[in-house]
N, C-alpha and C positions, 0 to 999 in steps of 0.2 A: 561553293564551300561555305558550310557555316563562319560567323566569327565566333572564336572561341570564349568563352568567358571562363572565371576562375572563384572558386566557392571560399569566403574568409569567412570565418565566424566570427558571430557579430551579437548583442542582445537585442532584446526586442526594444519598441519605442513607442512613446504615447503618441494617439495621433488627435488630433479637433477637427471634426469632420465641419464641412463648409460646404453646403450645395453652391453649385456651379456649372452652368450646363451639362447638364447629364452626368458630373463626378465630383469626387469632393476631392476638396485638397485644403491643404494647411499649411503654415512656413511657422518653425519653431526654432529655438536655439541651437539643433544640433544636426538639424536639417530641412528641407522642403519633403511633407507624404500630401500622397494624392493616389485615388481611386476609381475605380469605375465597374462594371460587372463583371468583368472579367479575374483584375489584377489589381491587389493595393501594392503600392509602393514608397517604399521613404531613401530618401539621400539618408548615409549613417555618417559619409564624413569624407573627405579628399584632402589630394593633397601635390603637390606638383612634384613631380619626377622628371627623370632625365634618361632617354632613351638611347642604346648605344647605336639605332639603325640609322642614325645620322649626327652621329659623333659628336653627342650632345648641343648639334647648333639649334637646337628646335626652343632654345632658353636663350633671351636676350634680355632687354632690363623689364621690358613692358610686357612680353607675352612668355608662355612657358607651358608646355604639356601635364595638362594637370587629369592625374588618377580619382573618378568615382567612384565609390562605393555603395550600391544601392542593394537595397533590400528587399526584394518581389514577392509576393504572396499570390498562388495561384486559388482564386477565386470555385474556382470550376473543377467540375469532379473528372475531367479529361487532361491529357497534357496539353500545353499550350509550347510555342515556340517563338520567342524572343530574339532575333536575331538582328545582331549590327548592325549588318549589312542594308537592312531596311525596315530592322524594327525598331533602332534605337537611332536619333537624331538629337543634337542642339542645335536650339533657333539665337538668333543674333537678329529680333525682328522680324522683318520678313526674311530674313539670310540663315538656310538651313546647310548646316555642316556636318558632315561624318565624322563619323569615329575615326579615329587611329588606330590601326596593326597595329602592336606592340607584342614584343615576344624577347623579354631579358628575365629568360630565369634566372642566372645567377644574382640578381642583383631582386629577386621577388617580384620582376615584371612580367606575367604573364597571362595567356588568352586560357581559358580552359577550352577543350574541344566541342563540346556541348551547350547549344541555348535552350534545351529542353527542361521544362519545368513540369512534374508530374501532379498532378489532381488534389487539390488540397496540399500541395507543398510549399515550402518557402524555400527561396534560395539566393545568396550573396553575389552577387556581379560585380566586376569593375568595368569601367568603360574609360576610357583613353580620349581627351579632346585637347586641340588646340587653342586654348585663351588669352584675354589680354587679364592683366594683373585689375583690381575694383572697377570689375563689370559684371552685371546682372545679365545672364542667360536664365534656356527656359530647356528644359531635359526631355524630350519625345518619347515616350516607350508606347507601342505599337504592334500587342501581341500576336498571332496565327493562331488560329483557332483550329480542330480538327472543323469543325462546321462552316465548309466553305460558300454558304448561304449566309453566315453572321459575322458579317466582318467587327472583330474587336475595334470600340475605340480607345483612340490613342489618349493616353494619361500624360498630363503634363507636370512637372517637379521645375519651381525655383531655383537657380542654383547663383546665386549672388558670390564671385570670386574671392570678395576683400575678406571674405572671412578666412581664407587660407595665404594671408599672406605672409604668417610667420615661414609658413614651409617652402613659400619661393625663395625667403629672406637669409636661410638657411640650405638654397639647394647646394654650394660650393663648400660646408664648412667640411668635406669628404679631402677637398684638396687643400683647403686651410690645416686640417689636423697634419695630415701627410707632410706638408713642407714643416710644422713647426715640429713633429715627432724629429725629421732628421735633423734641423737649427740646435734642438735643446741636445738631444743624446750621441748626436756624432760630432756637433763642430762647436759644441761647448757654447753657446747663446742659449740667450734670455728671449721664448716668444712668449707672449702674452695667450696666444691659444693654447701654448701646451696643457695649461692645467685645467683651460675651457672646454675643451673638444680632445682627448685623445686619452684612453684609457693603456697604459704600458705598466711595465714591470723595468722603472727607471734603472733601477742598481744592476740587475740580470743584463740586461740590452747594453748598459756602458762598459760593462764586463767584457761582452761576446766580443764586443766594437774593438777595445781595446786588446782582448787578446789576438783577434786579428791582424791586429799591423803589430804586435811584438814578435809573432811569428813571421810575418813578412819580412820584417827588419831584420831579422836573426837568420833569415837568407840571406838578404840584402847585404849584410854584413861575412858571408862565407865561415857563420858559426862560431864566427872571433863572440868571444864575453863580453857585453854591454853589462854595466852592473846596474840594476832597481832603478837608481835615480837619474841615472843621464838618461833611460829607458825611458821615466816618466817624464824629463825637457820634450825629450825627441815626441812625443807623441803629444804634448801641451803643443808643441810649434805645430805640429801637423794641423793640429784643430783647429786653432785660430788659422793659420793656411786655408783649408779649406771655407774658414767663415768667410776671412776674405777675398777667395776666388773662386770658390763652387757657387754656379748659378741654377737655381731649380725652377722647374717649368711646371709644376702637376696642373693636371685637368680633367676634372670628374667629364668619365665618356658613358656613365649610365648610373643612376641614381633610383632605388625606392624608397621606402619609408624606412627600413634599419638597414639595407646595402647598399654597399658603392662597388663602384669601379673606375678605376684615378689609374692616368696614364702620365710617366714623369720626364721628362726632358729633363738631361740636369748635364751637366760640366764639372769635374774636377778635377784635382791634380790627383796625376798618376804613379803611384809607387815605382812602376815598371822604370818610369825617369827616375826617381833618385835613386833606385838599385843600380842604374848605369853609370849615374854621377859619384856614387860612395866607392866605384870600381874604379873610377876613371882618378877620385882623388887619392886612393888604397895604393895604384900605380904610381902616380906623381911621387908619394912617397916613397916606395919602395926605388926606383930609379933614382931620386934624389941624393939617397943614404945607401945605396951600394947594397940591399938586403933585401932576404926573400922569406922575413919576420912578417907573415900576415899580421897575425894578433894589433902588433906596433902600427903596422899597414892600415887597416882598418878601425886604430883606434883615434889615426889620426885624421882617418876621413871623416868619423863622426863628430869630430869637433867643428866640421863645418857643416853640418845640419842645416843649420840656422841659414848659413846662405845658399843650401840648394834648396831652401824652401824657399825663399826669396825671388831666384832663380828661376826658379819653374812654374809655367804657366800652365793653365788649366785645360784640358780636353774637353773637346763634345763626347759622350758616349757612342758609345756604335752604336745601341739600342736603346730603347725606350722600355722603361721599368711599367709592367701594370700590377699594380698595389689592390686587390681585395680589400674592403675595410666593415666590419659588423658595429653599430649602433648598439651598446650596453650600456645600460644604466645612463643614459643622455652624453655617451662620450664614447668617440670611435676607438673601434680594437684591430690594431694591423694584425692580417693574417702572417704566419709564422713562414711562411715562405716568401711573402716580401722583406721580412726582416732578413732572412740569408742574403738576398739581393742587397741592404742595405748595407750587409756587413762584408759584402763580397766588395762594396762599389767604395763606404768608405771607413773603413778598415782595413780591407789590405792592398786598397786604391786600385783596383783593378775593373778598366773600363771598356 
């Protein structure tokens, strides 16, 4: 099977040609181009990604899966064929390494099905390798020729790592945005990412949240009348509640250049508990005083809010949330159905 590659549009790039055994090559600002009869080529730019096919552990502090972007110019008035499998290599020295499979559309990671380059055409490739963070490799492209008497030589490309270390240094801010979206707009905290990293619609989102648990509550309570303001204690106590006992885990499990994919482990307290607590103090009182006055029942449960929130300790989820997030204007945008998740998990605290 071919390995697949994937076509980005790209602009063209100046090159300085430099004889060198049989081909030329140059290293400039924005990449390593090098040439040969066949095929010129220029690096246009990388950048480290995070692959879901191993759950993102392929990123540690020193090495990380870093995305290619080359640019191939077929030379010759035939197709040629470029293929990963044995046409494209990084050398580490004398230490020759493969490509990586990668295959995360959703997140912009993908093989296109095709290494064929037609006759006088140009065409965008990524290629997928595993590096160490400021180290100089050397990029092998090694095309197929129809002329199986001329065997192509292989063209060599620069590729010096430290130049992309802003995008290792930023491959987590997917799971930074995500924890500080929920801190600032569900449990009432100050994170210092929110205004770095996460593009929302602050006043809509604290809305949704909150009308969430006033409906919960107004079950919770058997449709007795909380009036506005004890409404808005009860929902200040929850917040600070959950600041102080909801634990969140996120963990970007696939990363490209504007997508993610963040998987969230989190703990909180559960509604479900103090709808049984608000029953259970609604009862005390109705037994206490000889009466079967919900309203009374339930208004005196809500006056202990404050210590079933006390009271009540926080859950693991049953499940793990996976949160989408889009790269706009240098600042992550949650998809609109992680937000239901958010406001399902803490707004009307149901885990």
């Amino acid at each position: 099977m071919w390995k697949k590659l994937s076509v980005v549009g790209m602009s063209s790039a100046l090159a300085l040609s430099l004889a060198a055994c049989g081909s030329d090559s140059s290293s400039k600002e924005e990449g390593s181009s090098s040439k040969s009869d066949v095929i010129e080529a220029t690096i246009k730019d990388a950048a480290y990604v995070i692959s879901s096919e191993d759950d993102g552990q392929s990123v540690d502090s020193e090495t990380g899966l870093l995305e290619v972007n080359v640019k191939v110019k077929n030379k010759t008035n035939s197709s040629i064929m470029l293929d990963s499998y044995d046409g494209v290599k990084l050398y580490d020295g004398d230490e020759q390494i493969e490509p990586e499979s990668v295959y995360d559309t959703e997140v912009g990671l993908d093989d296109d099905n095709s290494g064929t380059i037609g006759g006088k055409k140009v065409k965008n490739v990524k290629y997928y390798f595993n590096v160490e963070k400021d180290k100089s490799y050397e990029v092998g492209l090694k095309p197929t020729t129809k002329d199986a008497g001329n065997e192509a030589e292989e063209v060599m490309l620069k590729l010096d790592t430290k130049k992309y270390d802003d995008s290792f240094e930023s491959l987590q801010d997917p799971a930074k945005a995500v924890e500080a979206y929920v801190k600032t707009l569900y449990f009432g905290e100050e994170d210092k990412n929110y205004d770095k990293l996460v593009s929302a619609d602050k006043e809509k989102i604290e809305e949704q949240a909150k009308e969430a648990f006033v409906d919960r509550m107004s079950t919770a309570t058997s449709g007795t009348s909380v009036d506005d303001s004890e409404m808005n204690k009860m929902y200040d106590t929850y917040k600070a509640t959950l600041a102080e006992k909801a634990k969140l885990e996120p963990k970007v499990v696939a990363r490209g250049k504007d997508k993610a994919e963040v998987k969230l482990k989190y703990s909180s307290v559960s509604l479900s508990d103090v709808y049984d607590a608000l029953g259970d103090y609604a009862k005390e009182y109705m037994e206490q005083n000889a009466t079967y006055d919900r309203e009374a029942a339930y208004g005196y449960a809500v006056t202990k809010f404050d210590k079933i929130m006390e009271d009540t300790d926080a859950k693991n989820s049953s499940y793990d949330m996976t949160i989408d997030l889009k790269l706009k204007d240098g600042k992550w945008e949650i998809d609109s159905s992680a937000v239901k998740d958010f406001n399902t998990a803490f707004g009307e605290g149901l885990l």
